[in-house]
Structures are given as structure tokens and as C-alpha cells.
C-alpha positions in Angstrom: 35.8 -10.1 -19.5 36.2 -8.5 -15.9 34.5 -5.3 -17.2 31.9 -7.0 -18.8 31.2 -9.0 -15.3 31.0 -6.1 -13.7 28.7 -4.4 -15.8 26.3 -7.0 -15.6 26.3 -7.6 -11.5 25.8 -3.0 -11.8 22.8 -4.1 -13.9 21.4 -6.7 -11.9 21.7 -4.5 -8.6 19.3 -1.8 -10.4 17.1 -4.0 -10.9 16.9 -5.7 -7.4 16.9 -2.1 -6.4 13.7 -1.5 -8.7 12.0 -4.9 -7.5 12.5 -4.0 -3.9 11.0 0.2 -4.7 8.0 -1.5 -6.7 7.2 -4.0 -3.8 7.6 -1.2 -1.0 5.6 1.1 -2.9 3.0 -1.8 -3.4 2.9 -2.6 0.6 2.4 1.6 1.4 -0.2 1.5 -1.1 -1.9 -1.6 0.2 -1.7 -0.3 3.5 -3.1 2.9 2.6 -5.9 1.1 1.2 -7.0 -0.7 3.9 -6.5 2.6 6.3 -8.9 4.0 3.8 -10.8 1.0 3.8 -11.8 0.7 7.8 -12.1 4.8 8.3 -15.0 4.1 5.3 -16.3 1.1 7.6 -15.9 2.9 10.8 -17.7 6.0 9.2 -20.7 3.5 8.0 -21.1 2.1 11.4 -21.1 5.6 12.8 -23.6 6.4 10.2 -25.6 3.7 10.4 -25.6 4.6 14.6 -26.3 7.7 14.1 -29.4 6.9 11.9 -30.8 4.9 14.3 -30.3 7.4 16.9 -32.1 9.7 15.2 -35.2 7.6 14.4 -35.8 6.1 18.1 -37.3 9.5 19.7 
């Protein structure tokens, strides 16, 4: 009974172990994704700028 106790709580711990990995690599991606995200924003607006810059002389 104490083995099979133990075995169980082993197998519970990898999977709190894999929960906890999934959700990290979730946030990392996430947060990759919205680095991503404003650098594409930011290079609009610079675009955009430069555009205009270019048509006013």
C-alpha cells in the first residue's frame, strides 16, 4: 500500500511539473508575441513617418 502511495504522489509531481513547463512556455511565448507585436507597430509608425516625410517637400 505504501509503495503504491508513493508511486502515485511520483506521478502527480510529473505532472505538476509538466503543467507548470506548459504554462511557462506559454507566458515566454506570449511575451514574445507581443515583443513582436509592438517592434511591427513601432516599425508601422516609423513607416507611416517616414512616408509622410518623404511626400511634404
Amino acid at each position: 500500500m505504501q509503495e503504491n502511495r508513493e508511486q502515485t504522489l511520483s506521478q502527480n509531481n510529473k505532472s505538476v511539473g509538466l503543467c507548470c513547463f506548459i504554462r511557462r512556455f506559454l507566458l515566454v511565448k506570449s511575451r514574445c508575441f507581443y515583443l513582436t507585436q509592438r517592434l511591427y507597430d513601432e516599425s508601422a509608425k516609423i513607416g507611416i513617418f517616414e512616408k509622410n516625410f518623404k511626400e511634404i517637400p
